[in-house]
DOVOFI-786795 format. One record per residue (C-alpha): residue number from 1; x, y, z negated. Coordinates in Angstrom, 1 decimal. Example, Ala and Ser with C-alpha at 12.3 -4.5 7.8 and 13.67 -1.06 7.14 Angstrom:
<pts>
> 1, 12.3, -4.5, -7.8
> 2, 13.7, -1.1, -7.1
</pts>
This chain:
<pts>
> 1, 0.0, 0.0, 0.0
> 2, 1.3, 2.9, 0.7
> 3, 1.5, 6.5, -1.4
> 4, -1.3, 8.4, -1.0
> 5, -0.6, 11.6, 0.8
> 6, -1.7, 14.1, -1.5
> 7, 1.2, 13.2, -3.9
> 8, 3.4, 14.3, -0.9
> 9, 1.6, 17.7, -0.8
> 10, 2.1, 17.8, -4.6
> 11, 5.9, 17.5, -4.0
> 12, 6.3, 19.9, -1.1
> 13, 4.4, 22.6, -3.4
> 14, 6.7, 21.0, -6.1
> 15, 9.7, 22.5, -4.0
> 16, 8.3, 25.5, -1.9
> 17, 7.1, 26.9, -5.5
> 18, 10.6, 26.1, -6.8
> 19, 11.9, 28.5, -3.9
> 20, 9.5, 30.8, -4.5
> 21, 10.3, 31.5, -8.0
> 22, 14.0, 30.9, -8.1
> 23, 14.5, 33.6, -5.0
> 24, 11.2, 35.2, -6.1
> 25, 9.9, 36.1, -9.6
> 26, 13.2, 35.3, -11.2
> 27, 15.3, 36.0, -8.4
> 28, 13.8, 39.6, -9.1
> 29, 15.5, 40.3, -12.4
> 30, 18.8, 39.7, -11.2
> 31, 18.1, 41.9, -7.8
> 32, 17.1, 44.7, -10.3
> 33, 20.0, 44.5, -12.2
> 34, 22.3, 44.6, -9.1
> 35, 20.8, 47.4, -7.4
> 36, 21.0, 49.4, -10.4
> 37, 24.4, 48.9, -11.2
> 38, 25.8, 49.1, -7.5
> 39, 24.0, 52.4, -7.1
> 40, 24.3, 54.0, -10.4
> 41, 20.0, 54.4, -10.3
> 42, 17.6, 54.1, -13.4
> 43, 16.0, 51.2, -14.9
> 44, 12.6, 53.4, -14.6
> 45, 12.9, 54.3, -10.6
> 46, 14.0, 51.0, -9.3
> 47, 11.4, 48.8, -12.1
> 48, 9.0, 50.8, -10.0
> 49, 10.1, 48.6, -7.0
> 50, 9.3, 45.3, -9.0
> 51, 6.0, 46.8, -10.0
> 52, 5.4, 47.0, -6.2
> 53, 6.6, 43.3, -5.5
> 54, 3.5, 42.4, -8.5
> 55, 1.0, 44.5, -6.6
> 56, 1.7, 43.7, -3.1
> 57, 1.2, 39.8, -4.3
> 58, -1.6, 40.3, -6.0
> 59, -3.9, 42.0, -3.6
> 60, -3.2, 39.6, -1.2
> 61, -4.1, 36.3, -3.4
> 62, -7.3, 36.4, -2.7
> 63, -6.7, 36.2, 1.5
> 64, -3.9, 33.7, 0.1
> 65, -7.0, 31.3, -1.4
> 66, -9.4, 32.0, 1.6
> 67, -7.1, 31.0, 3.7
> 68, -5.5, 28.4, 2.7
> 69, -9.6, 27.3, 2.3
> 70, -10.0, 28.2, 6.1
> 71, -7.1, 27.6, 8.5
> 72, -4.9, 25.2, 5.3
> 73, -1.8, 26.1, 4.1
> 74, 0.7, 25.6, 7.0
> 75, 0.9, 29.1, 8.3
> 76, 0.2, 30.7, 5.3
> 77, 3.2, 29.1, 3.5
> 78, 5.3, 29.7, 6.6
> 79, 4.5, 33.5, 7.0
> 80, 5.3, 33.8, 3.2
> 81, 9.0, 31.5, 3.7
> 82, 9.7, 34.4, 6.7
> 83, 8.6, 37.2, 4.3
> 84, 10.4, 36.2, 1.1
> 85, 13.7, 35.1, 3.4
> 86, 13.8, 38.9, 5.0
> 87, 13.4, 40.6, 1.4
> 88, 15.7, 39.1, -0.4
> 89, 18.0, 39.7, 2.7
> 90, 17.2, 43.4, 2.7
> 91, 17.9, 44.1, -0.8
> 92, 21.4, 43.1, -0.8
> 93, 21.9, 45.4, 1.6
> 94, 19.3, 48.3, -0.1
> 95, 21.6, 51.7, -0.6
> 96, 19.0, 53.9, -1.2
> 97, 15.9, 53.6, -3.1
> 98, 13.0, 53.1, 0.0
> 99, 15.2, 50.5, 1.0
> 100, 14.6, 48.3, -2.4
> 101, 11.1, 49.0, -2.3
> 102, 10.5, 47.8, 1.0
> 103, 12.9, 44.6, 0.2
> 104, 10.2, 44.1, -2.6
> 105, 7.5, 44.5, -0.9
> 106, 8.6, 42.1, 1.7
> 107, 9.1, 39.8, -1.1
> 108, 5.9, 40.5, -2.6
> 109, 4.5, 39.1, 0.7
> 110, 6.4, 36.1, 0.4
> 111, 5.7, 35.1, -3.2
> 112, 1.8, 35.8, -2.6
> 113, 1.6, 32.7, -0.3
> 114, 4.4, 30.4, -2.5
> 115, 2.8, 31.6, -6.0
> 116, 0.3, 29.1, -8.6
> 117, -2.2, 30.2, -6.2
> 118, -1.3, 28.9, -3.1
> 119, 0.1, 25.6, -5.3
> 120, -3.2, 24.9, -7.0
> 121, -5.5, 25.6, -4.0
> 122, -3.5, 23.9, -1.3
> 123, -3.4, 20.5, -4.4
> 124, -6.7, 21.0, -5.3
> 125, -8.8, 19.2, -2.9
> 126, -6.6, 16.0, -3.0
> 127, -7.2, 15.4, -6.7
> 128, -10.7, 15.0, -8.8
> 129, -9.4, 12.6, -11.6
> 130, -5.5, 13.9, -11.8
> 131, -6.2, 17.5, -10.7
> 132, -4.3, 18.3, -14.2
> 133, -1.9, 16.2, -13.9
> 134, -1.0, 17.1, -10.3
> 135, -1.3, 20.7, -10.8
> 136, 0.8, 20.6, -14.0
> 137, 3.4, 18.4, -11.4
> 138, 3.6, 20.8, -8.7
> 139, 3.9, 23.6, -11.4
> 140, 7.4, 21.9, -12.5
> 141, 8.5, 23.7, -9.4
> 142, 8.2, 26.9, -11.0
> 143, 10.2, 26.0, -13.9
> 144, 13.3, 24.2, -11.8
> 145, 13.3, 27.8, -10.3
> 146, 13.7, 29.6, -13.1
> 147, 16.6, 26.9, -14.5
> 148, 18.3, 27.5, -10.9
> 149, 17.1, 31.0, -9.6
> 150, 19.4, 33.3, -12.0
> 151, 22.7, 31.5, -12.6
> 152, 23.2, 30.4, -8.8
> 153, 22.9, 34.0, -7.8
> 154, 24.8, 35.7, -10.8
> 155, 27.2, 32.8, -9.8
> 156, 27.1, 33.5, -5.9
> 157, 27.3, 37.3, -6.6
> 158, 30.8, 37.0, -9.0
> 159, 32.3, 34.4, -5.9
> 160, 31.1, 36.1, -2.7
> 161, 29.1, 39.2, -3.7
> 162, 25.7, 40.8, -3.5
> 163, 24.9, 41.3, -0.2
> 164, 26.4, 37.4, 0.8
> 165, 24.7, 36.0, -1.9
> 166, 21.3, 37.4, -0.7
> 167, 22.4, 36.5, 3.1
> 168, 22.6, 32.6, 2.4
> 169, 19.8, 32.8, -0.5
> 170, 17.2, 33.8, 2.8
> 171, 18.8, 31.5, 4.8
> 172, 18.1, 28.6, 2.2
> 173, 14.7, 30.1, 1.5
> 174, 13.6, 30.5, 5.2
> 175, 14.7, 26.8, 6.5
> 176, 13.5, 25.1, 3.5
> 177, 10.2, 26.5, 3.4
> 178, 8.9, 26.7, 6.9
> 179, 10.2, 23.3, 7.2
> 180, 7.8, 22.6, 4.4
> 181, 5.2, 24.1, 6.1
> 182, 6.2, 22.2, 9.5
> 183, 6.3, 19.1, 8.6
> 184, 4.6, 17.9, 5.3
> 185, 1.9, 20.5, 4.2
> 186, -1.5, 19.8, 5.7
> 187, -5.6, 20.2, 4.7
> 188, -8.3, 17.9, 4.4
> 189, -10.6, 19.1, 7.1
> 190, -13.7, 17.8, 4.9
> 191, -12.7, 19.7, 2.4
> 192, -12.5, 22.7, 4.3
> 193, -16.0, 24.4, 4.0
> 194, -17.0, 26.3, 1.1
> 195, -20.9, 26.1, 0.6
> 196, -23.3, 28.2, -2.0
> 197, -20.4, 28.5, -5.0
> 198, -22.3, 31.1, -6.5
> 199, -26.0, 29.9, -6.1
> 200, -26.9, 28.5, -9.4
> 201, -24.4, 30.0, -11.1
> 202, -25.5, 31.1, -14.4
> 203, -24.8, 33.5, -17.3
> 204, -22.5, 31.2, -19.2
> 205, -20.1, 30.8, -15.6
> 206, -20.1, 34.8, -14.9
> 207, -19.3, 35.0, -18.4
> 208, -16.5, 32.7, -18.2
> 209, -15.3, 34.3, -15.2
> 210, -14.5, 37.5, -16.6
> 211, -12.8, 36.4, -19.6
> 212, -10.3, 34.1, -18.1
> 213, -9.3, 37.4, -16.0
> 214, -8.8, 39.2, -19.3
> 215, -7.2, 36.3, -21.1
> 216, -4.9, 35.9, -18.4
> 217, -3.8, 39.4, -18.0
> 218, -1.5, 38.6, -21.0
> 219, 1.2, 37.0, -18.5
> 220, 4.5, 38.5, -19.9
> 221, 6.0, 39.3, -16.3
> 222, 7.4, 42.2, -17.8
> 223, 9.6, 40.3, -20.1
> 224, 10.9, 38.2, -17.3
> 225, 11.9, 41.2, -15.3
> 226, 14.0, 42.9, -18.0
> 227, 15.2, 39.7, -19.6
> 228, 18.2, 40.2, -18.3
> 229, 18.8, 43.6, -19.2
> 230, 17.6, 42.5, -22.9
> 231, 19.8, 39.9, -23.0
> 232, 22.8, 41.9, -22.1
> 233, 22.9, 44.7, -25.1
> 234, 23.8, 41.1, -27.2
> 235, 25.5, 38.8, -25.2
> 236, 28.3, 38.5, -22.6
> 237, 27.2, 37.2, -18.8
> 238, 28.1, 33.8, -19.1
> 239, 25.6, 33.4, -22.5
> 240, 22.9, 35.8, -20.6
> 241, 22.4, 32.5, -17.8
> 242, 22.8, 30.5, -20.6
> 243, 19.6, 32.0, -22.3
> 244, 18.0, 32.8, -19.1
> 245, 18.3, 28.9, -17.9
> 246, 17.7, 27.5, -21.6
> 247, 14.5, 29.9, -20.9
> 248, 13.8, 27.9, -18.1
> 249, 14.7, 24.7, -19.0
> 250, 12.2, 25.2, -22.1
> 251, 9.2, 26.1, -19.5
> 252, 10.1, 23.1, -17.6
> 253, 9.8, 20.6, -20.9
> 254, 6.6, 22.4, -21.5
> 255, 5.1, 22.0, -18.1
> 256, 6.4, 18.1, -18.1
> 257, 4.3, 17.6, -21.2
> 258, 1.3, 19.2, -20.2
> 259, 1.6, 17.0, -17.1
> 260, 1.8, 14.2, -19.0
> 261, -1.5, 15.2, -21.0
> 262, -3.2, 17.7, -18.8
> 263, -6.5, 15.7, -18.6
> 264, -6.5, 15.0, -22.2
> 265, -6.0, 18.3, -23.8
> 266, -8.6, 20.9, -24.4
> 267, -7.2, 23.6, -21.8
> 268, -8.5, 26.7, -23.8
> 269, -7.5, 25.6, -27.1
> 270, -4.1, 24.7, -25.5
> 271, -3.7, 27.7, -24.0
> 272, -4.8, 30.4, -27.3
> 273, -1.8, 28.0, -29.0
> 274, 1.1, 28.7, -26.3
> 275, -0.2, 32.8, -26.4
> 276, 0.5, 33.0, -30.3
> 277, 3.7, 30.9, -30.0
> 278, 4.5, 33.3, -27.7
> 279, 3.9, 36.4, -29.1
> 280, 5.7, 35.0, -32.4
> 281, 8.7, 35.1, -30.5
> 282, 8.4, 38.6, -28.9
> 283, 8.0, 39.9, -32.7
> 284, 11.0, 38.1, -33.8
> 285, 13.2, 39.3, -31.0
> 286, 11.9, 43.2, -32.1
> 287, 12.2, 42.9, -36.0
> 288, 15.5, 40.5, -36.0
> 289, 17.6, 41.3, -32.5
> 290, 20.3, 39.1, -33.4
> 291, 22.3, 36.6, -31.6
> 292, 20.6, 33.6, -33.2
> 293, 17.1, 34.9, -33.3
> 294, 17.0, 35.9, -29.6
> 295, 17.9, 32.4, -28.6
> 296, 15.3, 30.6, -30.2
> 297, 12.9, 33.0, -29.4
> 298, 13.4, 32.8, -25.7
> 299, 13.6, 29.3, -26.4
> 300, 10.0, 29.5, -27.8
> 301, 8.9, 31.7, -25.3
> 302, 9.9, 29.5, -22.2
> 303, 7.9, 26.8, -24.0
> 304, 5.1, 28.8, -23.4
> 305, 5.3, 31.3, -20.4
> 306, 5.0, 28.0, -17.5
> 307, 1.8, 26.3, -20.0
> 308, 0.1, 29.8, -19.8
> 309, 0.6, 30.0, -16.2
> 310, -0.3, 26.3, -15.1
> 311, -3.6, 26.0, -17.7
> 312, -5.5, 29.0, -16.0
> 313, -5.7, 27.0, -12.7
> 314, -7.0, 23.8, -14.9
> 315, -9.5, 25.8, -16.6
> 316, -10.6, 27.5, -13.1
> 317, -10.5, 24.1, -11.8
> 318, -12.4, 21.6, -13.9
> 319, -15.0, 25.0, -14.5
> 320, -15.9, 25.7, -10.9
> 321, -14.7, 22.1, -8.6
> 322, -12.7, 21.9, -5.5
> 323, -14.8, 23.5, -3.4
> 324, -15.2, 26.9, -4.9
> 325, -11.6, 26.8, -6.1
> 326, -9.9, 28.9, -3.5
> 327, -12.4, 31.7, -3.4
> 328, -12.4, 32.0, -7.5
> 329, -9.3, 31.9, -8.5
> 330, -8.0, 34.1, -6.0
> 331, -10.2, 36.7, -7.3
> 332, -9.4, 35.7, -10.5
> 333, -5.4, 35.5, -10.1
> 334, -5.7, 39.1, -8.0
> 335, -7.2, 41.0, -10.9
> 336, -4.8, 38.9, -12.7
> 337, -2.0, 40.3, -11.5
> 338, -2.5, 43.4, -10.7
> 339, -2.8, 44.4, -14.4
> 340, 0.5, 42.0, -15.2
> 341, 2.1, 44.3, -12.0
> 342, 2.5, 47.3, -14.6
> 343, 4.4, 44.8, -17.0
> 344, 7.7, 45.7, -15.2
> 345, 7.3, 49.8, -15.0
> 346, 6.2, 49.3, -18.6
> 347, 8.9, 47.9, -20.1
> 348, 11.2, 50.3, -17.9
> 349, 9.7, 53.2, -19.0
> 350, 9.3, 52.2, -22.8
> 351, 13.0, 50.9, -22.7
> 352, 14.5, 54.7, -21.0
> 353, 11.8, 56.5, -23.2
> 354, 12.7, 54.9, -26.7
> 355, 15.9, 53.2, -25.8
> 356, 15.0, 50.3, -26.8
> 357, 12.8, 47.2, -25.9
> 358, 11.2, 47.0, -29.6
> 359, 7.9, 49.0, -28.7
> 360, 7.2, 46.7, -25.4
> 361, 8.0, 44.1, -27.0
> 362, 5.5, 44.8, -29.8
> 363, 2.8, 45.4, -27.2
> 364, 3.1, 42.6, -25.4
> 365, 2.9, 40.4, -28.4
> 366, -0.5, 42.5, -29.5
> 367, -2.1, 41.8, -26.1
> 368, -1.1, 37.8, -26.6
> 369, -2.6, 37.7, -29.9
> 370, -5.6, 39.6, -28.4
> 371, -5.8, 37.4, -25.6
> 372, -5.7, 34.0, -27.7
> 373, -8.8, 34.9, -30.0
> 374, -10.8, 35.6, -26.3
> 375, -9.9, 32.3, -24.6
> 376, -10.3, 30.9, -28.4
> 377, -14.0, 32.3, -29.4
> 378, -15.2, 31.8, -25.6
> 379, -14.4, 28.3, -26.0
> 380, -17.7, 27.7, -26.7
> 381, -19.4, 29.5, -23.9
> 382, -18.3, 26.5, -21.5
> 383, -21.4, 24.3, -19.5
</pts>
């Protein structure tokens, strides 16, 4: 007997969304850091750029889910592998600052069609008993990428520099991706049609609608932007990819044992647990900002940023079926993110304003807690 095909498309979104975040959302960090060194700007103007990277993504989640729905994920995926190839290109080469918004932009596009979104609507018609489990699988992507992403380009940039890092980080990006897109990704045509996903719908689903875009709003992109720069008023470059992969690597032992119990857990419950763990640790890196204390407590935080991220698709998922899934949580992940699009300009601005990463840092662990005790109390609310 041979292996059914969708765990093939699980493991092609498994590696294009390793890509996509290791050149992408934590590629991003590093490329703000560069830029910013290598043309004496502020954090505050070129965070700005980032911000843009968030909101050019985000608006475009929604066309992402539809048509990945309509026309399957082939040349969706593909246009995004070009689009994320010729930004991160660009923005070695960036010397002035329209130049790294544009790079941004470009890979804004790119990430919008390689992001949770595109994974979880292109797995989710293959799967109605394992949709967990094979959501939480083709997550692990996203955490490889974050394990790889920073110390491969902090390591390519100290051997061969900025702009030739970027050069063969495209390269890899472009080939691997649309040969993804060539070759392995494909949609069930009878799954294809969309039919009536809001007739019926009733209070209790609106209602649960709405939250899960306010509870999810609490994604701490900001922190992953400026981790970097966080990391680097304590610790020397060589323990700053330490942290940023141990990070990582904590996201990905997360995300391996939510696959493993996906389809056992109750996803809301889970999920108001990984937002307090999570804004425990932001606290503890403002009040103790020691060595010591900011490992574990990006330690703690990977254990929860990848659960966070992979559970709102499983909620979204068992809440509304297949069908409907492209369409909702594309609406849902574009509100989403266009509120988690200020995280980066936020933190910049706090950090030049203050001098300091204490008052975001605060915040964002205010807006977990806040976010918890909705997806907590609403737990209820569920038909």
């Amino acid at each position: 007997m041979g292996v059914f095909y969708g765990w093939r498309i699980v493991a092609a979104c498994m590696l294009c969304s390793l890509v996509g975040n290791a050149l992408g959302l934590f590629g991003a960090g590093v490329y703000l850091h560069q830029v910013v060194i290598a043309n004496g700007w502020t954090t505050g103007v070129v965070s700005g750029a980032v911000t843009m990277f968030y909101l050019v993504s985000a608006l475009l989640l929604i066309p992402v889910g539809s048509g990945i729905r309509k026309v399957g994920p082939r040349p969706i995926v593909a246009i995004s592998g070009v689009a994320l190839a010729g930004g991160i290109i660009l923005i070695g080469r960036a010397t002035t600052p329209w130049e790294a918004y544009l790079a941004f932009l470009l890979m804004g596009v790119g990430w919008a069609g390689l992001s949770l979104t595109a994974v979880a609507t292109t797995v989710a018609p293959w799967f109605e008993q394992y949709q967990g489990r094979a959501v939480s699988i083709a997550s692990l992507g996203a955490s490889a990428g974050g394990i790889l992403g920073a110390p491969v380009l902090l390591f390519g940039i100290s051997r061969i520099g900025f702009a030739a890092t970027t050069l063969m980080a495209g390269a890899c990006a472009l080939v691997i991706i649309v040969a993804l897109a060539a070759f392995v990704l494909r949609s069930r045509p009878q799954d294809s049609a969309i039919a009536g996903w809001l007739v019926g719908g009733n209070k209790c689903r609106k209602y649960r609608y709405k939250e899960l875009d306010a509870v999810f709003c609490a994604e701490n992109v900001g922190f992953l932007t400026h981790q970097i720069f966080l990391l680097a008023q304590s610790f020397d470059p060589f323990a700053i990819s330490f942290n940023v992969s141990s990070t990582a690597v904590a996201a990905l032992a997360g995300r391996v044992g939510l696959a493993r119990f996906a389809d056992q857990l109750d996803a809301r419950v889970t999920t108001a647990v990984a937002l307090v763990a999570a804004a425990t640790s932001f606290m503890a890196m403002a009040a103790f900002p020691f060595a010591p204390v900011l490992v574990v407590a990006n330690i703690i935080f990977g254990l929860t940023v990848g659960n966070v991220t992979t559970l709102s698709p499983i909620i979204v998922r068992r809440e509304f079926g297949a069908k409907a899934f492209g369409l909702v949580f594309g609406v849902a992940s574009c509100a989403i993110q266009l509120v988690a699009a200020m995280g980066p300009s936020f933190y910049g601005v706090l950090h030049d304003a203050f001098g300091s990463y204490d008052l975001a840092l605060v915040s964002a662990a205010v807006l977990d807690i806040f976010a918890a005790t909705i997806i907590f109390a609403s737990r209820n609310f569920t038909a």
